[in-house]
C-alpha positions in Angstrom: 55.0 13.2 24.5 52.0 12.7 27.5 49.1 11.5 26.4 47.5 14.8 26.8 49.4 16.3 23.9 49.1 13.0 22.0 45.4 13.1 22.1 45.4 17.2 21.0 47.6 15.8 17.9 44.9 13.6 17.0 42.0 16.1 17.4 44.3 18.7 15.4 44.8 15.9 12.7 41.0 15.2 12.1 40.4 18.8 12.4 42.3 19.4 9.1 41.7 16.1 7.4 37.8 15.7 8.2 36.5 19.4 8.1 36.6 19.6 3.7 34.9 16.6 3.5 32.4 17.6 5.9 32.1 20.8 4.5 31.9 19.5 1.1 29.3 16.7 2.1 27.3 19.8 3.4 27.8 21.5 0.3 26.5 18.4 -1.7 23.2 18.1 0.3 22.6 21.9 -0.3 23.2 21.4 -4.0 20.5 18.6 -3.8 18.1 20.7 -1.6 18.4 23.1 -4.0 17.6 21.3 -7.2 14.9 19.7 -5.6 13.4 22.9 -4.5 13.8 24.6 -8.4 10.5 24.0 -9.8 10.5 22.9 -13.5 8.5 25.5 -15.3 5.4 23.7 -16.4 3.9 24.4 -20.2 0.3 25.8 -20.1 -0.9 25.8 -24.0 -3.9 27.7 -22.6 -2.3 30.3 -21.3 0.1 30.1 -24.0 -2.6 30.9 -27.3 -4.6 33.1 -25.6 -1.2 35.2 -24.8 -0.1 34.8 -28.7 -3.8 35.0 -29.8 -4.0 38.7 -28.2 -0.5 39.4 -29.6 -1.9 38.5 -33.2 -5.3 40.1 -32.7 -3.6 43.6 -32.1 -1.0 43.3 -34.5 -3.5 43.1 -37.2 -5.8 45.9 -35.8 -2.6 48.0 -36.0 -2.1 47.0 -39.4 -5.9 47.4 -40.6 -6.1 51.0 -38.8 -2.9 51.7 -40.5 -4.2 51.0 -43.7 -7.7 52.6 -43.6 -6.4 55.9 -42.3 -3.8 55.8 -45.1 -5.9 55.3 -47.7 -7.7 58.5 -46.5 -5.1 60.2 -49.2 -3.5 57.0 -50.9 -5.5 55.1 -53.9 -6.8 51.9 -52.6 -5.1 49.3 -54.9 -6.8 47.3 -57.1 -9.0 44.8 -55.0 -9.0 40.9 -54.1 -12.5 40.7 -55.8 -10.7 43.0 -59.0 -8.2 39.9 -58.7 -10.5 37.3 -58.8 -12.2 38.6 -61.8 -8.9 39.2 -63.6 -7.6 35.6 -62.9 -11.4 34.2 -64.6 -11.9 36.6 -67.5 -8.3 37.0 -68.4 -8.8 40.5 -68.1 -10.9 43.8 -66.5 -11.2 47.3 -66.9 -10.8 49.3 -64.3 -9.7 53.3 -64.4 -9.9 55.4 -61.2 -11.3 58.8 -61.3 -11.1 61.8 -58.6 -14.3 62.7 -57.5 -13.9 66.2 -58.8 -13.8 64.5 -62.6 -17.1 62.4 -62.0 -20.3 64.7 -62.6 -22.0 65.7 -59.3 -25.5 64.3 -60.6 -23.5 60.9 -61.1 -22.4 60.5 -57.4 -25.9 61.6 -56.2 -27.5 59.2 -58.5 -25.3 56.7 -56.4 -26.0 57.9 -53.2 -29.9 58.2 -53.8 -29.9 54.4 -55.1 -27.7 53.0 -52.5 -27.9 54.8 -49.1 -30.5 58.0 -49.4 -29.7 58.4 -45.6 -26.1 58.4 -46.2 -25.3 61.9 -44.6 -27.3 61.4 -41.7 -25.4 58.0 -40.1 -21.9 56.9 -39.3 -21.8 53.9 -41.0 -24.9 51.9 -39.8 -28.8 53.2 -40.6 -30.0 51.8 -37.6 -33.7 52.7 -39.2 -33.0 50.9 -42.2 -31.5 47.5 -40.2 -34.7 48.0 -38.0 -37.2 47.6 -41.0 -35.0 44.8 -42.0 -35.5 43.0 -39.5 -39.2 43.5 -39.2 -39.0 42.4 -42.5 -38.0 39.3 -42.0 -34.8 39.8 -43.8 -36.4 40.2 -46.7 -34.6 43.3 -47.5 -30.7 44.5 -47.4 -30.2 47.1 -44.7 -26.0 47.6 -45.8 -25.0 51.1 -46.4 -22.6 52.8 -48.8 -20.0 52.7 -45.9 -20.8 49.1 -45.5 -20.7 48.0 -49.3 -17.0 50.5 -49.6 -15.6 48.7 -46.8 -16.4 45.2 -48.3 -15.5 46.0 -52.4 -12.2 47.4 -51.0 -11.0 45.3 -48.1 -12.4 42.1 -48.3 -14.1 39.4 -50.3 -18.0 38.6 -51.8 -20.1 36.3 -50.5 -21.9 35.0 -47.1 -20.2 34.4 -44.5 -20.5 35.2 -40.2 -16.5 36.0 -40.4 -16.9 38.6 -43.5 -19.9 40.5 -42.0 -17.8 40.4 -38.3 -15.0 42.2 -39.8 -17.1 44.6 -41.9 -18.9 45.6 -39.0 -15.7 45.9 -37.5 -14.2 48.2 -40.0 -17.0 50.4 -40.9 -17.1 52.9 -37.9 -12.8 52.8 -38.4 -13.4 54.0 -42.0 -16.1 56.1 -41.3 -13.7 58.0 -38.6 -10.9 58.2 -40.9 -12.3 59.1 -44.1 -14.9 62.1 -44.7 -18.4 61.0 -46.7 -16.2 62.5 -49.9 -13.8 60.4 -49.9 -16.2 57.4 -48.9 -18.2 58.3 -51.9 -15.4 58.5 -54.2 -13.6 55.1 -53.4 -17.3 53.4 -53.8 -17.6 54.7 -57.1 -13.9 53.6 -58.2 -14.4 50.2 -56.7 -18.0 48.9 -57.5 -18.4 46.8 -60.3 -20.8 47.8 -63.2 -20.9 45.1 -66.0 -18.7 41.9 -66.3 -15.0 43.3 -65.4 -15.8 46.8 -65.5 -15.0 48.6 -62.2 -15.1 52.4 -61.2 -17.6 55.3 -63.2 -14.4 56.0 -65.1 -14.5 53.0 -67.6 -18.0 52.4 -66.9 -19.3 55.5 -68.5 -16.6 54.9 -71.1 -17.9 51.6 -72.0 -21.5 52.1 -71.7 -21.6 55.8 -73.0 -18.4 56.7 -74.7 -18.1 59.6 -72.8 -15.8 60.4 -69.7 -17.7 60.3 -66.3 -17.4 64.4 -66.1 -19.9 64.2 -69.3 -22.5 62.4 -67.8 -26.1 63.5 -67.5 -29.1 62.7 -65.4 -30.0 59.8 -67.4 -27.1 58.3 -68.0 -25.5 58.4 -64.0 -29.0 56.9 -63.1 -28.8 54.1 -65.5 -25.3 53.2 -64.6 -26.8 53.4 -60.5 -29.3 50.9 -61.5 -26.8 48.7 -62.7 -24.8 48.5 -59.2 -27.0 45.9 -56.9 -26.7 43.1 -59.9 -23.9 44.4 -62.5 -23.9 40.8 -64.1 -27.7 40.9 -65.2 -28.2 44.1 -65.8 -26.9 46.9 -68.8 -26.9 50.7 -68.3 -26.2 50.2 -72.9 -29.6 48.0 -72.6 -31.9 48.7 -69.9 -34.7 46.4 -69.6 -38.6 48.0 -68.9 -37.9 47.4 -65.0 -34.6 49.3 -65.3 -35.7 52.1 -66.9 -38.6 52.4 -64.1 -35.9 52.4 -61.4 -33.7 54.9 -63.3 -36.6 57.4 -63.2 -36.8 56.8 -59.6 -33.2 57.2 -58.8 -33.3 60.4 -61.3 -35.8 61.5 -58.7 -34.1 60.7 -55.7 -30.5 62.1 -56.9 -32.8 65.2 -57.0 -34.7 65.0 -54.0 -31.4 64.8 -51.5 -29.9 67.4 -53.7 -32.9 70.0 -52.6 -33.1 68.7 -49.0 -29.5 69.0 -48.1 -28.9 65.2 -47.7 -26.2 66.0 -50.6 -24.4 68.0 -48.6 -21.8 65.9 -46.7 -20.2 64.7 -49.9 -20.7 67.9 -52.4 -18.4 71.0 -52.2 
């Protein structure tokens, strides 16, 4: 064999033998490049809760809107304030009643004591938070809407977070529901002596008689119980009570005449 062909033996020979571990030396580095290259995903918990946070925030206005529009035609179960009561006293008495059973001068004794202007807002009197304010807060400016929206949904008391989600709630409510049915569920959840919710057992325990039975008098007296049911008896009304159940007497008749009735009257 020349040395020529000796020397294309050897080339041949590294050929075969040194290519795969060249080849797998270059595969190695690009392995390495590579992992170098993947970026480890860093955690951000910023970006993290405010994703989660907006997740939350709209599952519960799903939930709320759901509810509120359902309760349009289902009874509102009993409420968290009903709840609190019942765990203190042992027990309350509470009896709903379909607007159509309650006598018409009861729910526009409630109406004129509460929220005269009730017909003519969608939830906020903007005339009445106005004077408030002038006021010096020196005087309530919450409407029936309002007062609904907090005996049936949430809880009593002060509080930034409470009014935040009242507000919140009252225009959703107010969109929902007709001033009927607003009406109605305000009667069935208000409190009107220690335990006693709704015009059904109120009138029952005050009067004896079923709320379809009420007259004037009576629906006015049990109206002037509502701001303060804990002081105040529609079976005992004080000299200051009976003043203001004259008044209301006047008022229920008053938006009866000028139409202000209306909205929640057949």
């Amino acid at each position: 064999m020349g040395h020529k062909d000796k020397s294309e033996t050897i080339a041949q020979f590294l050929r075969l033998h040194l290519a795969p571990v060249a080849a797998s030396k270059e595969d190695m580095a690009k392995s390495r490049k590579s992992k170098k290259s993947r970026k480890i995903p860093r955690i951000r918990p910023i970006r993290f809760l405010r994703r989660w946070g907006i997740r939350i925030t709209t599952l519960c206005a799903v939930v709320v809107t759901g509810v509120v529009v359902a309760h349009r035609w289902v009874t509102p179960p009993e409420t968290y304030y009903m709840g609190q009561e019942e765990r203190r006293l042992g027990k309350i008495s509470y009896r709903w009643e379909d607007i159509d059973d309650v006598a018409p001068v009861m729910t526009r004794s409630i109406v004129a004591a509460e929220d005269a202007n009730f017909c003519n807002h969608w939830g906020f009197d903007m005339n009445a938070i106005r004077d408030a304010i002038e006021d010096g807060g020196g005087r309530g400016a919450s409407t029936l809407s309002q007062q609904t929206v907090k005996n049936t949904y949430l809880w009593h008391g002060r509080s930034w977070l409470r009014k935040a989600l009242e507000a919140s709630i009252t225009p959703l409510m107010e969109l929902a529901w007709d001033k009927r049915r607003i009406v109605e569920v305000y009667m069935n959840v208000a409190e009107f002596d220690d335990g006693v919710f709704g015009v059904g057992a109120a009138s029952r325990h005050y009067f004896g008689v079923p709320p379809s039975k009420l007259d004037a008098r009576q629906a006015a007296l049990l109206a002037a119980v509502l701001p303060d049911p804990k002081d105040r008896s529609a079976k005992h009304p004080s000299d200051w009570m009976k003043k203001r159940a004259r008044s209301i007497m006047d008022g229920a008749a008053t938006i009866d005449r000028d139409g202000r009735a209306d909205c929640f009257e057949d």
